[in-house]
C-alpha positions in Angstrom: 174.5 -109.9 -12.4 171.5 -110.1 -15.0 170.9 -113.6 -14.1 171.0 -113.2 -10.5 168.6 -110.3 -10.6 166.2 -112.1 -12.6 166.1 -115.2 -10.2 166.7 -113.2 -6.9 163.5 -111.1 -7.9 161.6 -114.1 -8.5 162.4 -115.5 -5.7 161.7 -113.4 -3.3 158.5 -112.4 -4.9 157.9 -116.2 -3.8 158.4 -116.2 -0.5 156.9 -112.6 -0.2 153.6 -114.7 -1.3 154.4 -118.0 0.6 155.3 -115.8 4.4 151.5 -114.1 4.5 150.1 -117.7 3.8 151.8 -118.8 6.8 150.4 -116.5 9.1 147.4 -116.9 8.1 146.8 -120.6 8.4 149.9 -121.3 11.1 147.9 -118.7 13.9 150.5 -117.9 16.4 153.1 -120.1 15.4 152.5 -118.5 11.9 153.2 -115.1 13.2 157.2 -116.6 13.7 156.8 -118.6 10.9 156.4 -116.0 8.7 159.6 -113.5 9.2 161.7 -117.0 8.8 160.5 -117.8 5.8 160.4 -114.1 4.0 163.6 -112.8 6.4 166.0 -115.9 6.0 166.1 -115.5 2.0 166.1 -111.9 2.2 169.1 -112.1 4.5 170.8 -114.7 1.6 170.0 -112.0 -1.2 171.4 -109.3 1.1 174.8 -111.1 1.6 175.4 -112.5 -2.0 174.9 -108.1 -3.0 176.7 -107.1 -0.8 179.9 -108.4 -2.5 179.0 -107.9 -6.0 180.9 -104.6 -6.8 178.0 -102.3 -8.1 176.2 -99.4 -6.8 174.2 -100.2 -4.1 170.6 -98.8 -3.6 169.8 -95.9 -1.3 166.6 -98.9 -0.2 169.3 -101.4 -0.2 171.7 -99.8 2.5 168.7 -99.1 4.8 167.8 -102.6 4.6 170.4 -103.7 6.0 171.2 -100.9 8.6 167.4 -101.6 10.2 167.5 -105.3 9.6 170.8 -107.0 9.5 170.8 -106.2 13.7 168.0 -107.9 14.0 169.4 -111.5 12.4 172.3 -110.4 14.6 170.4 -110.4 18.1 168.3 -113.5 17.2 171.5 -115.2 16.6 172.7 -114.1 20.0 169.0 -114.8 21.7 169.6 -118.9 20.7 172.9 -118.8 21.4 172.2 -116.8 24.9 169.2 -117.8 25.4 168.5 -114.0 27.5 168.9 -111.0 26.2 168.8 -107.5 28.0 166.4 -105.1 27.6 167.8 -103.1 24.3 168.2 -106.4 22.3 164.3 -107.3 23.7 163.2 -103.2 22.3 165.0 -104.0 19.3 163.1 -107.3 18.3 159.9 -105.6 19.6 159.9 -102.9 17.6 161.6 -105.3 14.4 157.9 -106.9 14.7 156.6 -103.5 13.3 159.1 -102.0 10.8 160.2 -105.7 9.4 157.4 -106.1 7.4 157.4 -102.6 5.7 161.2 -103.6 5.1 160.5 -106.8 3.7 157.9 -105.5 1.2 160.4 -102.4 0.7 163.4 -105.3 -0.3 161.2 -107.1 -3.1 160.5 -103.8 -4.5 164.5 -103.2 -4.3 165.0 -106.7 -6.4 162.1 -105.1 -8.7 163.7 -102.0 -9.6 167.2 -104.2 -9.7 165.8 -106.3 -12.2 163.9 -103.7 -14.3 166.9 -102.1 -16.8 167.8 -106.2 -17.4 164.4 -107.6 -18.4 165.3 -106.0 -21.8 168.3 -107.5 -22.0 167.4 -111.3 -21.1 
């Protein structure tokens, strides 16, 4: 667990960097491009903890109760390709909170990470 926590912290500290760089130079397409590239390794991290038998975060659980729909309903939006109105509520509203989420995830990995930085 020390190891991953070291590398899962660095990594999405990464993409936390690389996601805002993509909005800003990709204009519109940038705006999409960057909950891929922050949400899709975010979502990996999420997974791979969740069956890793410690104690899971108070942040950690809400992650994935306000987020982990979200991956679900764009999954069904490409395989659908319509959605009804609470899926399209959903996503809007995931444009908002997603963010705030995605910053509060690194900060999860952080705090993760912390008691092992001694140890490494």
């Amino acid at each position: 667990m020390k190891t991953f926590a070291k590398y899962d912290y660095y990594i999405q500290l990464f993409f936390i960097i690389i996601g805002p760089q993509a909005f800003i130079f990709g204009g519109l397409s940038g705006f999409v491009l960057f909950y891929f590239i922050v949400g899709i390794p975010q979502l990996v991290s999420f997974l791979i903890k969740l069956f890793f038998k410690t104690k899971k975060s108070a942040l950690y659980i809400a992650y994935g109760i306000v987020i982990v729909p979200v991956w679900i309903i764009v999954t069904i939006l490409f395989t659908e390709k319509h959605i009804n109105d609470f899926f399209g509520y959903v996503l809007m509203a995931a444009l908002l909170y997603s963010p705030v989420m995605a910053a509060a995830y690194v900060y999860d990995c952080y705090t993760t990470y912390e008691p092992y930085k001694s140890q490494l």
